[in-house]
C-alpha positions, 0 to 999 in steps of 0.5 A: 842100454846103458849109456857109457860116460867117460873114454874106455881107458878112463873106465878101466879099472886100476890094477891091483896089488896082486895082478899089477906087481905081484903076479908078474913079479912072481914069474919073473922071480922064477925065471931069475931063480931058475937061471941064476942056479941052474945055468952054473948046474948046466955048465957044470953037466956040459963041461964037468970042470970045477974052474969052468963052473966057476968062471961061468958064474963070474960070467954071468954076473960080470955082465949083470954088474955092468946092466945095472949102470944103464938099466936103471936109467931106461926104468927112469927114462922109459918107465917099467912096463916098456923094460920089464916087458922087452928084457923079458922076451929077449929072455925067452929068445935067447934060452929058447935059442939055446934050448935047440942049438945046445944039443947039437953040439959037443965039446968047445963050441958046447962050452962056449954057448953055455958060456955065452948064455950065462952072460946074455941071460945075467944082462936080461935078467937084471934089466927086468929085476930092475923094473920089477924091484922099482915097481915095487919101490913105487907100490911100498912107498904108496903104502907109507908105514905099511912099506915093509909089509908090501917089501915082505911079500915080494921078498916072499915070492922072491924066496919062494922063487927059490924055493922052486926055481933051483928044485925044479931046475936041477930036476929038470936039467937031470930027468929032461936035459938041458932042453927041457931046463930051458924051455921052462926058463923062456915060458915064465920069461914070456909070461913076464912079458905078457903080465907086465903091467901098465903103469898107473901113473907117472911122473912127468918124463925124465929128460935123458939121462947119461949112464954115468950122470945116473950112476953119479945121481945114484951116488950123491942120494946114497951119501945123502942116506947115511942110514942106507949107506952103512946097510949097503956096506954091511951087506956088500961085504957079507955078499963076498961069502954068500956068493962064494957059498952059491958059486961053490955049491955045486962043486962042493955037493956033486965033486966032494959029497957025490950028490946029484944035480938035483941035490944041489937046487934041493939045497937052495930049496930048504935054504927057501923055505927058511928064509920064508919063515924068517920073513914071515917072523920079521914082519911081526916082529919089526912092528913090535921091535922096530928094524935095527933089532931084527936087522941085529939079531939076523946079522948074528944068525947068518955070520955065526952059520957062515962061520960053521959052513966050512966045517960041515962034512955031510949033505945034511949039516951042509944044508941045514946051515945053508937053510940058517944062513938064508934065513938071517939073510932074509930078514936083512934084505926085509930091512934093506928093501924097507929103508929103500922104499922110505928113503930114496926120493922117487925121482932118482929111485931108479938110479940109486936102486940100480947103485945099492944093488950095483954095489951088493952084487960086486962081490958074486964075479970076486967069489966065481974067480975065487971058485975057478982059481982055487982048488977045491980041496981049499975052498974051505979055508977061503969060505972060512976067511970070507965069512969072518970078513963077513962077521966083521962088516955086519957088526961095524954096520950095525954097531954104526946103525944103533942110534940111527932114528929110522930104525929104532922105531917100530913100524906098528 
């Protein structure tokens, strides 16, 4: 009989990469990309108005800016598992509740639960983002040099999320209904909650912490990285035109172009699998090149295709520029989640990761205004403006960027 040395929990094994952050991050990731895509797709199925889907998708993103003020905090203050696991199950109430109640109703009181489950679902979604991305954060920064590469897979399950998520929510939402959409979003929500992890190890415990202190703690670490200050600014400006692109979408491909729902996540799909590549080439080539060149040269891929979108008459040219647009906007955020990992002082990581992504998702509520208020026959001429504001804020960042130290190295 073998004798046991040490307490049951001092013996169990740390976790590893695989079962401790890339596997709940995965279903978390899916339920993110499911409802981010197939909720304006829904709203836009129940209501069949342009404006409505529009203003859903302000809704649904006015309340994740606002989420990211305190969610940041409780990641510092409680840690994780605890916010990863409760925003995750609150989740799967909320869509669960939806799932059954939606299908009892018609008209107004229809258009309001959509409504409504836009908004509840953006505030859960980015409190369970923020804990996954921070715990990420933790495992790049444990990998020193090989952050990047801890930073590309879990930008590779994010962008396979998306590869699968918008597909099977538009499949789902024409074959199934609205039930069976939402029935699928809570299992990978409850799962996210069942697989979230046990922290390794922590640092003492935060003291507690106002929201606006942790908002201003962010700021001040912001200031203090100019580096990561400029990449947020860039990419902040260039997220008005992605987000406009995402909230037209689906009124641009089923109105205009007289495509179904499902064509629209096939879509967001392709644009998955480019960016897929496109991580898969950066990391390769940031350790040959180093981060500003391949941060460049996807800058240039994804304003020159912004630029072209809004000349695109066909399904096809619209997908595949879509496709190259994602694709350079991959490889930045290989370059955003890199410099973050190395950068930000674990103490406050929570905090100015709550800012930066505070910050880069400002522009999706402005574009989801745009959408509603504007009539469609014109939302080309607003993509094309957006898109050389875009053009514009990339080549200033990166221009500012080029002597930078931390990105002219390779990281081999």
């Amino acid at each position: 009989m073998r004798s046991r040395v040490g307490p049951w929990h001092a013996r169990r094994p740390v976790p590893t990469l695989l079962r401790g952050i890339y596997l709940p991050r995965s279903t978390d990731a899916a339920a993110f990309a499911m409802a981010t895509y197939g909720i304006p797709l829904l709203v836009l199925a129940t209501t069949n108005s342009a404006a409505l889907t529009g203003l859903a998708f302000a809704l649904e993103w006015v309340p994740r800016l606002g989420s990211f003020a305190f969610a940041g905090v409780l990641v510092d203050r409680h840690g994780t598992t605890a916010v990863l696991r409760f925003a995750s199950a609150g989740r799967a109430v909320v869509v669960l509740a939806t799932a059954f109640i939606l299908p009892t109703q018609a008209g107004l009181s229809a258009t309001v639960t959509v409504m409504l489950l836009a908004a509840s679902t953006g505030i859960l979604t980015e409190c369970s983002y923020i804990a996954a991305e921070t715990a990420g954060g933790v495992a790049g920064r444990e990998a020193g040099a090989r952050a990047h590469r801890v930073q590309s897979v879990l930008l590779g399950i994010d962008q396979f999320a998306t590869l699968v998520g918008p597909a099977l929510a538009g499949l789902l939402l024409q074959r199934a209904g609205a039930t069976g959409m939402l029935i699928v979003i809570a299992v990978f929500s409850l799962l996210t909650s069942v697989l979230a992890p046990r922290q390794r190890h922590r640092s003492k415990p935060a003291a507690p912490r106002p929201v606006l202190k942790g908002l201003h703690t962010g700021w001040s670490t912001l200031r203090a990285l100019p580096a990561l200050g400029w990449l947020v600014t860039g990419l902040t400006v260039s997220n008005l035109t992605v987000g406009l692109l995402q909230a037209a979408t689906p009124v641009i491909i089923v109105k205009q172009l007289g495509h179904s729902t499902a064509d629209v996540g096939l879509i967001w799909s392709a644009a998955a699998v480019a960016s897929l590549l496109a991580v898969a080439l950066c990391r390769r080539a940031i350790d040959r090149f180093g981060l500003w060149p391949v941060g460049a040269v996807s800058a240039t891929i994804a304003a020159l295709a912004c630029l072209a979108v809004s000349f695109a008459d066909t399904y096809g040219s619209y997908l595949t520029l879509i496709a190259v647009l994602m694709a350079g906007e991959g490889g930045m955020t290989v370059i955003l989640r890199t410099l973050r990992s190395r950068l930000i002082p674990e103490p406050v990581f929570g905090a100015t990761l709550s800012l930066t992504i505070l910050l880069l998702l400002l522009p999706f509520p402005l574009a989801g205004v745009l959408v509603a208020t504007v009539p469609p026959a014109q939302l080309g001429h607003v993509i094309t403006t957006c898109a050389a504001l875009q053009a514009l804020g990339l080549f200033a960042a990166f221009a500012r960027l080029r002597a930078t130290p931390a990105l002219r190295t390779s990281l081999a």
